[in-house]
MARBA-187609 format. One record per residue (C-alpha): x, y, z; residue number from 1; residue in one letter. Coordinates in Angstrom, 3 decimals. Layout:
<sites>
[site [X, Y, Z], NUM, A]
...
</sites>
This chain:
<sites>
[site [36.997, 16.476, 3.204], 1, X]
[site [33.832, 18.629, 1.980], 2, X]
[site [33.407, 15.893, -0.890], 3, X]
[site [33.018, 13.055, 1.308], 4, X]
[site [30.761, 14.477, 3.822], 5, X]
[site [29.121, 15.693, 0.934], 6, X]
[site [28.749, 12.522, -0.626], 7, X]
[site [27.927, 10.475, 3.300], 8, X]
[site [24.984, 13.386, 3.584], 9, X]
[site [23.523, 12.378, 0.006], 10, X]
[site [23.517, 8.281, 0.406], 11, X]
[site [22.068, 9.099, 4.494], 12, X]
[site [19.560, 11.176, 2.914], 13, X]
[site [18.886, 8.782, 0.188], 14, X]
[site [18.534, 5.668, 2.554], 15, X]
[site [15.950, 7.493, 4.987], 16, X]
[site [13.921, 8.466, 1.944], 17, X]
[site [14.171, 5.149, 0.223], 18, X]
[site [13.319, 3.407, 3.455], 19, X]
[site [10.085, 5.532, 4.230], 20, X]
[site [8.830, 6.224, 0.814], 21, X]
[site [10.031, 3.397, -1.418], 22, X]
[site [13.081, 3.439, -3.861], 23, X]
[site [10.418, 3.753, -6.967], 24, X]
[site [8.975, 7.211, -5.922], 25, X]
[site [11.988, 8.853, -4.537], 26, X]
[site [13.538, 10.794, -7.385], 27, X]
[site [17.268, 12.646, -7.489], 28, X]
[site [15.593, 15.957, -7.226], 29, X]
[site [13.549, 15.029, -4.408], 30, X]
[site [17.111, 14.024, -2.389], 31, X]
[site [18.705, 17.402, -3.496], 32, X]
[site [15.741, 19.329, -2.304], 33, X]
[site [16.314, 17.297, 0.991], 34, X]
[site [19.579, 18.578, 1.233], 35, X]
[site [18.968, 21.842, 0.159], 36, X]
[site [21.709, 21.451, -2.849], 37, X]
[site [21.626, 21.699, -6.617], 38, X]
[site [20.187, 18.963, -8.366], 39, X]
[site [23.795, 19.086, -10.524], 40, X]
[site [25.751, 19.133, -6.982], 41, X]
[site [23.751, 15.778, -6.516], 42, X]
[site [24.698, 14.487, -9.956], 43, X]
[site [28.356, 15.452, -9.067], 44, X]
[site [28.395, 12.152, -6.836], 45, X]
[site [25.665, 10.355, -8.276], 46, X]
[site [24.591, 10.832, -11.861], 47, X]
[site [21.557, 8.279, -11.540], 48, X]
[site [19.237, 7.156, -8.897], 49, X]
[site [20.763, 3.580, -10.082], 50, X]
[site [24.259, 4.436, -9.315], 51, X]
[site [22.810, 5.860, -5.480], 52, X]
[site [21.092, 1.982, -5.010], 53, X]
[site [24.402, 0.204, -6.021], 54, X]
[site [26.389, 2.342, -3.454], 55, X]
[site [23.653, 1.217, -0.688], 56, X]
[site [23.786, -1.988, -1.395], 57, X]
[site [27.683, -1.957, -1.326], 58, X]
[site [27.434, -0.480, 1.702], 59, X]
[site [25.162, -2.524, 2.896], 60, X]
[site [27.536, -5.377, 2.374], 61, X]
[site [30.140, -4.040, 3.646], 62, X]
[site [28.260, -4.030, 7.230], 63, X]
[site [27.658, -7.559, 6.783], 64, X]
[site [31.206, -8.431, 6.010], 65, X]
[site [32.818, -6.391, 8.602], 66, X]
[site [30.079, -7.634, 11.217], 67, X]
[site [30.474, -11.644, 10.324], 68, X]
[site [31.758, -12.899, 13.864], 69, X]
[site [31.813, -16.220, 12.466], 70, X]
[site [34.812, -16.063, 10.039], 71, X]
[site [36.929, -14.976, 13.020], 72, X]
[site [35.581, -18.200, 14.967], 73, X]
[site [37.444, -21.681, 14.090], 74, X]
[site [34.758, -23.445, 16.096], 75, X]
[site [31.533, -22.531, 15.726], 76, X]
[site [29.206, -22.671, 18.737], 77, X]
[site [25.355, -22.179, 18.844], 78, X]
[site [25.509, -18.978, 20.303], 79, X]
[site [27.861, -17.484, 17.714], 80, X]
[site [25.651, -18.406, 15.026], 81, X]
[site [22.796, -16.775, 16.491], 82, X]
[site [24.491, -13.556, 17.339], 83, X]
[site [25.173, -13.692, 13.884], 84, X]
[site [21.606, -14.111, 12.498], 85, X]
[site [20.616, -10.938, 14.731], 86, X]
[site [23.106, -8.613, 13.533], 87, X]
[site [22.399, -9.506, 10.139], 88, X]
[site [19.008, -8.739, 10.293], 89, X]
[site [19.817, -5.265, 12.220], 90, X]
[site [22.165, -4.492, 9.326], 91, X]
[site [19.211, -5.527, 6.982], 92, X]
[site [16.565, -3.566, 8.498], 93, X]
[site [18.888, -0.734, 8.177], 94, X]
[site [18.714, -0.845, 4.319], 95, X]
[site [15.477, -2.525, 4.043], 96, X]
[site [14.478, -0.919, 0.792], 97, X]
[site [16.611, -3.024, -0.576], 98, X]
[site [14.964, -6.224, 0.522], 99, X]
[site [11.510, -4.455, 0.022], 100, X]
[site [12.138, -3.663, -3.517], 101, X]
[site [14.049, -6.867, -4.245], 102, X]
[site [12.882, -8.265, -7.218], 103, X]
[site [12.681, -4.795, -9.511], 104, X]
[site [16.041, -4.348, -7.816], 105, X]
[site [17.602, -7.089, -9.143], 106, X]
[site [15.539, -7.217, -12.606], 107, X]
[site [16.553, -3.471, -13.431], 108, X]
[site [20.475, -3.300, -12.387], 109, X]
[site [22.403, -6.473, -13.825], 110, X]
[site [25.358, -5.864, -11.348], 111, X]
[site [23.193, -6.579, -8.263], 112, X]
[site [21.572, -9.365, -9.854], 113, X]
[site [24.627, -10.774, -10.600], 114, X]
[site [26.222, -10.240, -7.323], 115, X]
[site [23.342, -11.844, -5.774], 116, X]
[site [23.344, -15.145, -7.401], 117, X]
[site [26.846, -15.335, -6.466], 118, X]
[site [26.618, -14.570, -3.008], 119, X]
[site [23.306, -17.170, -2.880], 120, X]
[site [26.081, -19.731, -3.894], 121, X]
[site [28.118, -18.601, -1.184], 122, X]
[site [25.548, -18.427, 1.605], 123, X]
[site [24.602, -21.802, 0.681], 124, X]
[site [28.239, -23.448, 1.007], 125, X]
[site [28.717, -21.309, 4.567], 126, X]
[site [25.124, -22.673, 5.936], 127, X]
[site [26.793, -26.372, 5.277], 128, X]
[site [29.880, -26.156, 6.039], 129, X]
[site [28.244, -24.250, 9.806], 130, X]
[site [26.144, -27.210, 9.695], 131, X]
[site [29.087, -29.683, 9.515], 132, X]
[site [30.591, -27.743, 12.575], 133, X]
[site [27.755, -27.788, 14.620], 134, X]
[site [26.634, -31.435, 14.246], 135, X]
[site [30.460, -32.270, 14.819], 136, X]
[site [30.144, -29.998, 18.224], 137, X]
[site [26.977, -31.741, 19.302], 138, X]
[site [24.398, -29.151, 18.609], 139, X]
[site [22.268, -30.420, 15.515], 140, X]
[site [21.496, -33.969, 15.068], 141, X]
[site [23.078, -36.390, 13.023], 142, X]
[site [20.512, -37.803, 11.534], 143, X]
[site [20.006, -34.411, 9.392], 144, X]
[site [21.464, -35.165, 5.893], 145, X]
[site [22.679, -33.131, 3.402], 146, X]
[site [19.201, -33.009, 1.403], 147, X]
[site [16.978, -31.806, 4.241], 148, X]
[site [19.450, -29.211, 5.157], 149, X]
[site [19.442, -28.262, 1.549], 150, X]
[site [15.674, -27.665, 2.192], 151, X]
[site [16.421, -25.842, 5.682], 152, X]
[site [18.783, -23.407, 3.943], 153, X]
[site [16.123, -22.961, 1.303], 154, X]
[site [13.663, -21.742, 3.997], 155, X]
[site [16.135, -18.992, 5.993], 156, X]
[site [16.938, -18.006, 2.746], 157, X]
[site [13.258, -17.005, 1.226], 158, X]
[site [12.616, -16.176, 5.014], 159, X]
[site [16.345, -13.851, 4.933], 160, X]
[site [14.829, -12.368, 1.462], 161, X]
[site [11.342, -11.292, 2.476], 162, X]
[site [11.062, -10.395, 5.840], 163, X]
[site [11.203, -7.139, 5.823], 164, X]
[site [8.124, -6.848, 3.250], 165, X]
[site [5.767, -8.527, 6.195], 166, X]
[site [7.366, -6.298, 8.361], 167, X]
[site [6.422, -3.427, 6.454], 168, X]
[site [3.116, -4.522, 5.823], 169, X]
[site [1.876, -5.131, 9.228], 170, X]
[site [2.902, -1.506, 10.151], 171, X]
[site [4.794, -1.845, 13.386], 172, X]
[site [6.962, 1.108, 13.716], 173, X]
[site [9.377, -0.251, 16.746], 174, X]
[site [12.772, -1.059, 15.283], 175, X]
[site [13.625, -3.221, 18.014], 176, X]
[site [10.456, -5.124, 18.451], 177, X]
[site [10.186, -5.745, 14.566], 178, X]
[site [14.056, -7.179, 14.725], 179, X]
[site [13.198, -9.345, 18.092], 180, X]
[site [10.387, -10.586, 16.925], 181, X]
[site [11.499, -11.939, 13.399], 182, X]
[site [14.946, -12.721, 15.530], 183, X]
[site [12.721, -15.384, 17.429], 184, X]
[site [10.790, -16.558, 14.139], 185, X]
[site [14.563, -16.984, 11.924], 186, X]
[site [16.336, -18.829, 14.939], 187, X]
[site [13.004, -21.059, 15.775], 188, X]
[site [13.746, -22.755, 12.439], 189, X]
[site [16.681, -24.560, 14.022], 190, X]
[site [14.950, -25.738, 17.136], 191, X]
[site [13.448, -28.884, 15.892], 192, X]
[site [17.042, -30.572, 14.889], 193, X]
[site [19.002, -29.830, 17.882], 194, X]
[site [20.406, -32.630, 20.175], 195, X]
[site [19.884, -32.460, 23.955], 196, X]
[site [23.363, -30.351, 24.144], 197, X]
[site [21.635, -27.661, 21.286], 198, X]
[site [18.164, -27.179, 23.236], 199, X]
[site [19.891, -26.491, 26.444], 200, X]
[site [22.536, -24.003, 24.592], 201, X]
[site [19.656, -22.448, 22.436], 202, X]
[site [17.167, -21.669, 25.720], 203, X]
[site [20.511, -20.221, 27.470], 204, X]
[site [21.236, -18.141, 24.764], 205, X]
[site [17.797, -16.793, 24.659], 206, X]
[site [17.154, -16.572, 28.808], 207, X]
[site [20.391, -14.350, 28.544], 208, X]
[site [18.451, -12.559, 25.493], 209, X]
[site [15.664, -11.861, 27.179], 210, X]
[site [17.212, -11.038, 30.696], 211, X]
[site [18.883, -7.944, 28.361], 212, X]
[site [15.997, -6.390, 27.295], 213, X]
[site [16.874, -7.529, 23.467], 214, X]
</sites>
């Protein structure tokens, strides 16, 4: 039991440091001095800074997976999909060194790189088919075809990727302000193709949103 709190102490530590002071200057001793532990106890779980990012991001996906409402869902409704887009971004800001540091991420550790292509497929098939669903329930228009949703998913997905680096750069501190706000900017890019049925579901959902306090 010692090793895996042990091991749960180093990637907490790790994710707190990479979060505040960027995955590039945080080093293995730094983490062990953290800790107050041998910089060989450390390597005992981890033996590279590289190996500590791919467990995060594992992790990481994990959330996601065990969070996606919508797989357990055989009809998708409005509301469902944006629960979905808010607790993916919560579970995002929670490891957002990872979408911070993106780019060198992927360029310096082929198995994320890899994994991410793959899972771009994946998001990209998922954002149809929910498409499909919700045009045959009466939320989006019809008259959206395949092309310009192709260009839709496009947008949440460089918008998914690179949020959290605006977020960091304008300096706001407030985890749930940062998450409503960009919350509010991801879901406003459906607005403009929803049908009469959509509008009415999407300002519900958000009166609802806003009579919580979220």
């Amino acid at each position: 039991m010692e090793k895996i709190n042990t091991k749960e102490k180093i990637l907490k530590t790790a994710l707190d440091l990479f979060n505040n002071e960027g995955v590039e200057l945080v080093s293995l001793r730094q983490i062990a001095r953290v800790l107050e532990i041998s910089d060989g106890n450390l390597r005992y779980y981890f033996k590279s800074k590289e190996d500590l990012v791919v467990q995060l991001y594992e992790n990481m996906l994990e959330e996601m997976e065990a969070n996606l409402v919508l797989k357990q869902q055989p009809n998708v409704d409005l509301a469902g999909v944006l629960r979905q887009i808010r607790i993916g971004l919560d579970i995002q800001y929670k490891y957002k060194f990872i979408l911070i540091n993106l780019v060198e991420i992927c360029r310096k550790i082929a198995l994320i790189r890899k994994h991410y292509r793959e899972a771009t497929r994946r998001r990209n098939e998922v954002f149809h088919l929910i498409a499909e669903q919700l045009i045959a329930r009466g939320y989006l228009r019809e008259d959206s075809s395949p092309p310009h949703r192709q260009n839709i998913f496009t947008i949440y997905h460089i918008l998914g990727n690179f949020w959290a680096i605006e977020a960091d750069l304008q300096g706001e501190t407030d985890h749930a302000c940062i998450i409503n706000y960009f919350f509010r900017v991801n879901s406003s890019l459906i607005e403009p193709y929803l049908t009469e049925k959509g509008k009415r579901a999407f300002e519900q959902y958000f009166a609802g949103f806003s009579a919580s306090g979220h």
